[in-house]
Rosetta silent file (secondary structure, phi, psi, omega in degrees, C-alpha in Angstrom):
SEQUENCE: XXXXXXXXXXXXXXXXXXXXXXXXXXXXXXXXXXXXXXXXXXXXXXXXXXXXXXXXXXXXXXXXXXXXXXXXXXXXXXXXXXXXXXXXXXXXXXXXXXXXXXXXXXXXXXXXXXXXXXXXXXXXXXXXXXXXXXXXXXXXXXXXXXXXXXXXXXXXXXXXXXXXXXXXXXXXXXXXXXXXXXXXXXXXXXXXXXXXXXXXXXXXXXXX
SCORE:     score description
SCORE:     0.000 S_00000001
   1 L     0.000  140.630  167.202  -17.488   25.202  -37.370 S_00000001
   2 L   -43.181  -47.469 -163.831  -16.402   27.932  -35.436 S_00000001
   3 L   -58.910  -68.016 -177.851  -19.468   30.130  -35.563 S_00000001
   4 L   -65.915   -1.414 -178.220  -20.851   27.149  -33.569 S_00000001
   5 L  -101.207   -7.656 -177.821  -17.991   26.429  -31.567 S_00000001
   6 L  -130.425   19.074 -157.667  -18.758   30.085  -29.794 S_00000001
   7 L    22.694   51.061 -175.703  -21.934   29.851  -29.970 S_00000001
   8 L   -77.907  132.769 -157.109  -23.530   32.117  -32.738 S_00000001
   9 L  -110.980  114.132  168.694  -26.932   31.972  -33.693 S_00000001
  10 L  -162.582  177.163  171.063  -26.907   32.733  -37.771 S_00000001
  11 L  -137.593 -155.075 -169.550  -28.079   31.020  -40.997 S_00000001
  12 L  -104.570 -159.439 -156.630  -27.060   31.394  -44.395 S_00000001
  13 L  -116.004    9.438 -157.026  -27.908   33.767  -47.135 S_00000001
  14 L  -117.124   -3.081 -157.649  -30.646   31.315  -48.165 S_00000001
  15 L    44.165   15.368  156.211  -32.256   32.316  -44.437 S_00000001
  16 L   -27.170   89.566 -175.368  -31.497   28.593  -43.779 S_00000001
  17 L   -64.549 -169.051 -159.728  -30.587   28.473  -40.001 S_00000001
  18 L  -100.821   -3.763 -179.388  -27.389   27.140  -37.888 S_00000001
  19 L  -157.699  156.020 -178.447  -29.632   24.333  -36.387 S_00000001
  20 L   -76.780  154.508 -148.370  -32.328   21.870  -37.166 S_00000001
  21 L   -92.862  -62.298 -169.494  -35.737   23.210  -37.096 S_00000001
  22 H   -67.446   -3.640 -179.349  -37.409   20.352  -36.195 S_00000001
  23 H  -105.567   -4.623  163.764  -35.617   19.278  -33.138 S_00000001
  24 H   -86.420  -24.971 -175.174  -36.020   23.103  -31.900 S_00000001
  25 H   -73.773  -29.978  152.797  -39.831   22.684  -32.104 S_00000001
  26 H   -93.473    2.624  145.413  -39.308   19.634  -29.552 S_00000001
  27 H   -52.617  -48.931  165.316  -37.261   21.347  -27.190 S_00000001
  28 H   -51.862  -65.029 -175.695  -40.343   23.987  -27.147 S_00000001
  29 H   -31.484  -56.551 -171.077  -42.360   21.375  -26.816 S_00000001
  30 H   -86.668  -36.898  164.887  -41.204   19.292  -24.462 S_00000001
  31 H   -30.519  -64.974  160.004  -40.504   22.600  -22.434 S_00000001
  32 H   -35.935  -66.764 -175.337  -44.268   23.621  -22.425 S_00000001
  33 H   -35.451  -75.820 -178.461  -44.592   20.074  -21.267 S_00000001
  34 H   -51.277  -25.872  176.924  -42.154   20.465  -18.509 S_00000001
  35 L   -97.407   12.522 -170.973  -44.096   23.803  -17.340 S_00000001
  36 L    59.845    1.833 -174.056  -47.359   21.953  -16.671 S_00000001
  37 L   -71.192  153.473  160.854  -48.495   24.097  -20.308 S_00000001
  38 L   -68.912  145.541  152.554  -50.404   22.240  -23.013 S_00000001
  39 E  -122.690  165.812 -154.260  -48.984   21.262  -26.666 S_00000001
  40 L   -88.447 -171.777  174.249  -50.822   20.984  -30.104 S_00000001
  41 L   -64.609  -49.285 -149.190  -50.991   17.840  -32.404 S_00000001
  42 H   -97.194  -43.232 -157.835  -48.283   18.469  -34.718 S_00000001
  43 H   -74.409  -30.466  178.375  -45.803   19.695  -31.748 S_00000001
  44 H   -58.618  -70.084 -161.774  -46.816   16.057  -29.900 S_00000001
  45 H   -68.137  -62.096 -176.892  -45.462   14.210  -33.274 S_00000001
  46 H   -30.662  -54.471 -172.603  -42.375   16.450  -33.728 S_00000001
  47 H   -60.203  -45.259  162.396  -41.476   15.746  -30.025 S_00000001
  48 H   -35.976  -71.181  139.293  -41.869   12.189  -30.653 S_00000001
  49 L     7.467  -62.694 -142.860  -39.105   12.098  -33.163 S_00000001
  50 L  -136.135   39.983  176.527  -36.510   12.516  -30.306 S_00000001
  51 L  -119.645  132.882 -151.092  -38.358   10.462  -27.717 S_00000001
  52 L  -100.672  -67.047 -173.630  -36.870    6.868  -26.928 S_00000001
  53 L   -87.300  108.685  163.174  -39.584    5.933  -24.500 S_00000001
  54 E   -92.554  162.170  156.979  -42.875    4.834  -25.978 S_00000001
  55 L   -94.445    6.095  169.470  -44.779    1.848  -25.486 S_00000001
  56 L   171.806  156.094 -150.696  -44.707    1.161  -28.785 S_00000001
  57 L   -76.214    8.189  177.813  -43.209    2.566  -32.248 S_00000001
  58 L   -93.161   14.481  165.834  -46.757    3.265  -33.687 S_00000001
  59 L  -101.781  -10.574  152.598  -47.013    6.224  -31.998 S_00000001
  60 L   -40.427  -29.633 -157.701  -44.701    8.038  -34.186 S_00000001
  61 L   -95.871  167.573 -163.711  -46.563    7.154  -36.947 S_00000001
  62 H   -51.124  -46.365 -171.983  -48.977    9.409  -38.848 S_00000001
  63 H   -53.241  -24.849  166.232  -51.352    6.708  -38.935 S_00000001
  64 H   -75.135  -28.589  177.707  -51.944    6.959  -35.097 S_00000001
  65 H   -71.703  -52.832 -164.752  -52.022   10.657  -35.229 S_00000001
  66 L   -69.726    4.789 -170.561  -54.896   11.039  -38.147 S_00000001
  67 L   -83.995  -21.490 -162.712  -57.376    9.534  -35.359 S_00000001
  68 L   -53.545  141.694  162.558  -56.155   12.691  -33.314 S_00000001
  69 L   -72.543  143.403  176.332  -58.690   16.027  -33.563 S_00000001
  70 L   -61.870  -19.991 -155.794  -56.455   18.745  -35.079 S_00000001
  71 L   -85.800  -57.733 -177.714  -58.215   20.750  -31.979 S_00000001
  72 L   -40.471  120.707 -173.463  -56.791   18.400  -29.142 S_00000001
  73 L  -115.767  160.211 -171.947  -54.283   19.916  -26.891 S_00000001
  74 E  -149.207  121.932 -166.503  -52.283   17.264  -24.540 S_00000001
  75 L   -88.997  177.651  170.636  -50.919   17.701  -20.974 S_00000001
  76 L   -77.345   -1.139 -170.999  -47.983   15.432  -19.892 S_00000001
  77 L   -78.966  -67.006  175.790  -50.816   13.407  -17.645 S_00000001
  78 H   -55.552  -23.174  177.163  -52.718   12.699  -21.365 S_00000001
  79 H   -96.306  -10.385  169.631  -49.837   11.677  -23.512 S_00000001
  80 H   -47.183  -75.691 -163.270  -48.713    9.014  -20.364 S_00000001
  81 H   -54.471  -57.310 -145.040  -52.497    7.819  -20.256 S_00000001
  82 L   -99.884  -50.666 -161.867  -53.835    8.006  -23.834 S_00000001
  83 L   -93.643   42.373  144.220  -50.519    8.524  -26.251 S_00000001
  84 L    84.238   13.857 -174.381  -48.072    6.032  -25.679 S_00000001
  85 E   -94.356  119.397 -164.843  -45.445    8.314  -23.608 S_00000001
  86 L   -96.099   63.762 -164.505  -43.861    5.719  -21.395 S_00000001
  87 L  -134.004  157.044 -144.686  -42.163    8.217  -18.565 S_00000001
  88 L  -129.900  157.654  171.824  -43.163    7.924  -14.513 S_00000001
  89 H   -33.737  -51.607 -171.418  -44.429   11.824  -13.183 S_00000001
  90 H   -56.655  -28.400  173.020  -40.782   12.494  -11.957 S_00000001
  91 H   -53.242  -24.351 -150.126  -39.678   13.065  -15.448 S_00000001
  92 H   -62.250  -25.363 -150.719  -41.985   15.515  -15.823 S_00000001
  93 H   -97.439   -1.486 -172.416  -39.820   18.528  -14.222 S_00000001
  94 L   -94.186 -171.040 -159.720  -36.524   17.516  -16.146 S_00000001
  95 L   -84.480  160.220  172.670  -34.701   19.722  -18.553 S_00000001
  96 H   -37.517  -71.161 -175.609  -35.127   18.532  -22.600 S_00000001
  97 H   -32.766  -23.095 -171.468  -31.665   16.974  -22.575 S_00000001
  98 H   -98.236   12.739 -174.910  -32.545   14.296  -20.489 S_00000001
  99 L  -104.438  -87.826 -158.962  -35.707   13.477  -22.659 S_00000001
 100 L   -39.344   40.096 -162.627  -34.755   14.656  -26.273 S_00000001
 101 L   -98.127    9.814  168.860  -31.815   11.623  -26.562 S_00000001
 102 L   -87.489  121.130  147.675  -33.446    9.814  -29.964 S_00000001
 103 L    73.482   82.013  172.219  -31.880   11.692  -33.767 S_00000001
 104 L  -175.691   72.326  158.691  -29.973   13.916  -31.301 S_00000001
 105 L   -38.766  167.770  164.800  -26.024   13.879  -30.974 S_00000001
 106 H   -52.275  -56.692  179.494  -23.848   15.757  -28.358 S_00000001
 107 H   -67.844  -39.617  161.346  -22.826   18.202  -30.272 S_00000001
 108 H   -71.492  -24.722  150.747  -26.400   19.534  -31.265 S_00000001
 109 H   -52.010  -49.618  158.610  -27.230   19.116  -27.735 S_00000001
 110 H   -31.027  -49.532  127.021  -24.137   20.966  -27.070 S_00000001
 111 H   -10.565  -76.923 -168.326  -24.921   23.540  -29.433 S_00000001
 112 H   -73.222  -42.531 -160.380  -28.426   24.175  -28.402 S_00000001
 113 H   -83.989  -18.632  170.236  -27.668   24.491  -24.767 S_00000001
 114 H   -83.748  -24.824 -173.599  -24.789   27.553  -25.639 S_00000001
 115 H   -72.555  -31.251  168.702  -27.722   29.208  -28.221 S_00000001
 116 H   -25.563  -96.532  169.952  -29.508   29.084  -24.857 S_00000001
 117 H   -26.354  -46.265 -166.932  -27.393   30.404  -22.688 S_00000001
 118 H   -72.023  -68.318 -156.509  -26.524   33.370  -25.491 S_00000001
 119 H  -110.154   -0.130 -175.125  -29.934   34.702  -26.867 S_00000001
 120 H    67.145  124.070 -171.348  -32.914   32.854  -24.870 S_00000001
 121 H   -23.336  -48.829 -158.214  -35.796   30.557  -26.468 S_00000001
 122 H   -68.796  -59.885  159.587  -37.367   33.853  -27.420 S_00000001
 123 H   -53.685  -36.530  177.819  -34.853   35.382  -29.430 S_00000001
 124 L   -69.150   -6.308  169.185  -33.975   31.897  -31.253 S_00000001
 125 L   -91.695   -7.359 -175.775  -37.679   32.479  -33.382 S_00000001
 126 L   -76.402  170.689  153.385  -36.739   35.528  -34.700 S_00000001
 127 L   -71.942  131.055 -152.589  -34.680   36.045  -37.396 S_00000001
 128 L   -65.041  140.243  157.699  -30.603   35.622  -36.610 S_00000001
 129 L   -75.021    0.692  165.267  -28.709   38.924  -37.013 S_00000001
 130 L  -125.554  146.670  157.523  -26.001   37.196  -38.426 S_00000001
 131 L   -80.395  131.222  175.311  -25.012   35.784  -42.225 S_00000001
 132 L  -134.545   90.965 -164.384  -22.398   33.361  -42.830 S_00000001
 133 L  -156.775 -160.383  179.756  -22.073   32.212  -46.105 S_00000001
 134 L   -64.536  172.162  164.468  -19.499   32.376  -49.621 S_00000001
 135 L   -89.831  -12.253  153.934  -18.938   36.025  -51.226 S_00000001
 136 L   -77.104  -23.376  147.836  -20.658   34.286  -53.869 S_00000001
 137 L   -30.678  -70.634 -159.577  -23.726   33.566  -52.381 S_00000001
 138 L   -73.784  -11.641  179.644  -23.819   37.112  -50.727 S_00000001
 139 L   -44.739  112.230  166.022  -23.203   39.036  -54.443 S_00000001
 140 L   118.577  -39.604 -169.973  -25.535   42.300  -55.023 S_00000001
 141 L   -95.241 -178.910 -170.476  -26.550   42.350  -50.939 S_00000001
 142 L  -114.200  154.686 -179.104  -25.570   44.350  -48.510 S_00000001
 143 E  -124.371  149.140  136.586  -24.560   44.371  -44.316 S_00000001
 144 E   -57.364  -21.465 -158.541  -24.059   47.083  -41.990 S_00000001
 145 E  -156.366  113.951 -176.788  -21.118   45.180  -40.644 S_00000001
 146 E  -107.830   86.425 -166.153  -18.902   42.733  -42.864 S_00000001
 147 E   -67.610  110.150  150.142  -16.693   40.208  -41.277 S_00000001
 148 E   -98.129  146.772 -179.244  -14.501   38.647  -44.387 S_00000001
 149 E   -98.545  108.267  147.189  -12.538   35.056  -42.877 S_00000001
 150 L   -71.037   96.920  147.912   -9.391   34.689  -45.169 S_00000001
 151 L   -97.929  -57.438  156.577   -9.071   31.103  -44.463 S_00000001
 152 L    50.364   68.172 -150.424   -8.973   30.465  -48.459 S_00000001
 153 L  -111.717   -4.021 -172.695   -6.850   27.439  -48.594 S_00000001
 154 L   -97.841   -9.077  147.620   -8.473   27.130  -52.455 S_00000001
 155 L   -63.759   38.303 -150.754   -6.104   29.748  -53.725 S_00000001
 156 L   -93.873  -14.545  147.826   -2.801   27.987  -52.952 S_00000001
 157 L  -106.215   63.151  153.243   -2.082   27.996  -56.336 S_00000001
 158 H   -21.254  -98.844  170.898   -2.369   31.423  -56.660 S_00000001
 159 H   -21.294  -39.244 -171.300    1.173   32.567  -57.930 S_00000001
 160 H   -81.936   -3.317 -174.105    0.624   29.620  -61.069 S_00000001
 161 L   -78.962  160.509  176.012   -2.640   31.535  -62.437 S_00000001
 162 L   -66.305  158.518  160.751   -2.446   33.430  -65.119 S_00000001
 163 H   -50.582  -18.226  175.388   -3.146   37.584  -65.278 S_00000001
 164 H   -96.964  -41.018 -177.120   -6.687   37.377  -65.762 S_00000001
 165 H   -71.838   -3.050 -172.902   -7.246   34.394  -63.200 S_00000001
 166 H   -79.023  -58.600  164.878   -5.668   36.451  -61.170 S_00000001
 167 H   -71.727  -17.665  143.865   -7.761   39.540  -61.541 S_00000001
 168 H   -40.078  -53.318  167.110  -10.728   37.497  -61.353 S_00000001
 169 H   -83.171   -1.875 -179.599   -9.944   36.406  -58.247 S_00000001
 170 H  -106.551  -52.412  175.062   -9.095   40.052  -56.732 S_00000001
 171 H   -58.387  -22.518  127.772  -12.512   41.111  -58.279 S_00000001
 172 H    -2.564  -69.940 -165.112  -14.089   38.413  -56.191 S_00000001
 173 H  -104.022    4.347  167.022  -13.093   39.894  -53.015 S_00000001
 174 H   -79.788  -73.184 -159.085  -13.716   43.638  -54.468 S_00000001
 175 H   -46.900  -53.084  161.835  -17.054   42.671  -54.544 S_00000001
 176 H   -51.724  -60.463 -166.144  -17.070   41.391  -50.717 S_00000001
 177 H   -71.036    1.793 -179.077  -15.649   44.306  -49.415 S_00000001
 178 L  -114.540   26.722  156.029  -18.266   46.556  -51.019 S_00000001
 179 L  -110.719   23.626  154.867  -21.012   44.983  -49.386 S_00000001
 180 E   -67.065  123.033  160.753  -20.273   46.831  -46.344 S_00000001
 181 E  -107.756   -3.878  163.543  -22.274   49.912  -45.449 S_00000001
 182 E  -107.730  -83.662  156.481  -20.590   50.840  -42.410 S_00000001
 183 E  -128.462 -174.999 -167.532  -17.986   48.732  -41.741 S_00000001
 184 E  -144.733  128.676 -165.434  -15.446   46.261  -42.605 S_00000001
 185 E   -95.870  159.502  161.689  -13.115   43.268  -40.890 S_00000001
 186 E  -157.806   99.371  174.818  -11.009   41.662  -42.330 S_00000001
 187 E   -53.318  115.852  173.260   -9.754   38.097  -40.868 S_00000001
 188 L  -117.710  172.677  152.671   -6.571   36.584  -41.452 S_00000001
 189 L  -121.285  167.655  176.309   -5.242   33.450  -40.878 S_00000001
 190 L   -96.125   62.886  142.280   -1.336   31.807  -40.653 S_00000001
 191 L   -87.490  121.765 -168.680   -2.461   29.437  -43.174 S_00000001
 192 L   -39.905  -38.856  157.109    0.520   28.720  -45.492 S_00000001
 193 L  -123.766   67.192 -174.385   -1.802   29.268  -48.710 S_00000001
 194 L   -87.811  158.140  179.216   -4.115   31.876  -47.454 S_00000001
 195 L   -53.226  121.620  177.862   -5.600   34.302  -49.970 S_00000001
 196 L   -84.102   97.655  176.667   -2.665   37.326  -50.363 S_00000001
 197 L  -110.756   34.232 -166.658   -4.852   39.968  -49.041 S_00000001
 198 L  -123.534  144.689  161.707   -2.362   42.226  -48.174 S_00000001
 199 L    53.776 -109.438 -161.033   -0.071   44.358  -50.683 S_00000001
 200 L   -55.609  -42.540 -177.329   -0.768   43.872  -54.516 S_00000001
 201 H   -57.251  -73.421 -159.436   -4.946   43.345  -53.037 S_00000001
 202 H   -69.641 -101.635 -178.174   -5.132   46.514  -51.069 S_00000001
 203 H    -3.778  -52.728 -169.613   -3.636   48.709  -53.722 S_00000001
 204 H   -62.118  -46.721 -159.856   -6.216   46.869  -56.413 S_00000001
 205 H   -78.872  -20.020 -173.892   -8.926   48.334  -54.021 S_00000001
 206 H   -54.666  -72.532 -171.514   -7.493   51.997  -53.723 S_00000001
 207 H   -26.391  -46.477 -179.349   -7.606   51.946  -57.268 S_00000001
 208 L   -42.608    0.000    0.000  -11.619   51.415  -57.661 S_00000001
């Protein structure tokens, strides 16, 4: 995706975000870790998830975990000794990437390290200021600021619809452009059956 190819922090219209949840709460994690700071119970198993070395696979599991007090906080000294984390001191100081490489790809590594770079740890808990999602989805709300992407490659046969599928499909994007309360973009592409949103379209909106 693009959005993610530049590295834009958004979700959907569902407030779903642009990245998995649970692999940001071990990057916190193992950060705090990495900062001589304590982590909780639940943030210990989460991290665990994307951690290759253990000394064995039962410490993922729950069942090892319910012995835990919900109360227990754990330095990186205590999960060596007690928890199963099989890493030498020197580890202690490196960045996430070189830990988090279990249910982790490049590209979400990739990803995470430009959301970084953009907005800071701090900013990624908040909610994203940007929505990316269908014009169907977004029907009835509203933006300050509307980006529409013609990319629309599902209108290429456009010209064969009838007069009604036709207007149907112009009311469609009437609808998008009037969820702008300021302003409004409007993105084309040179794809060969892009949405004609030029000339017969722009007139249909004058009209409204």
């Amino acid at each position: 995706m693009l959005a993610k190819d530049a590295g834009l922090y958004f979700s959907d219209n569902e407030d779903i975000k642009c990245f998995d949840q649970h692999q940001w709460e071990a990057i916190k994690a193992w950060t705090h870790l990495s900062n001589k700071k304590t982590i909780n119970k639940k943030q210990v198993e989460k991290m665990y998830k994307y951690i290759r070395e253990l000394k064995d696979p039962k410490f993922r599991m729950r069942s090892f975990w319910n012995t835990e007090s919900e109360l227990e906080e754990y330095d990186f000294k205590k999960l060596t000794q007690y928890c199963g984390l099989d890493l030498s001191p020197t580890f202690q100081k490196k960045q996430w990437w070189h830990i988090l490489k279990r249910n982790f790809t490049s590209q979400q590594v990739l990803y995470f390290l430009r959301l970084l770079k953009r907005y800071g740890q701090k900013e990624l808990d908040n909610p994203p200021q940007i929505i990316i999602d269908t014009i169907h989805s977004v029907k009835g709300g509203e933006a300050d600021h509307v980006v529409l992407y013609s990319k629309a490659n599902y209108p290429s046969n456009f010209k064969t619809k009838s007069r009604e599928e036709k207007t149907n499909e112009k009311k469609v994007w009437y609808t998008a452009t009037t969820r702008a309360r300021k302003t409004i973009h409007l993105l084309d592409t040179n794809y060969k059956y892009n949405y004609p949103i030029g000339g017969d379209y722009l007139i249909y909106v004058q009209e409204r």
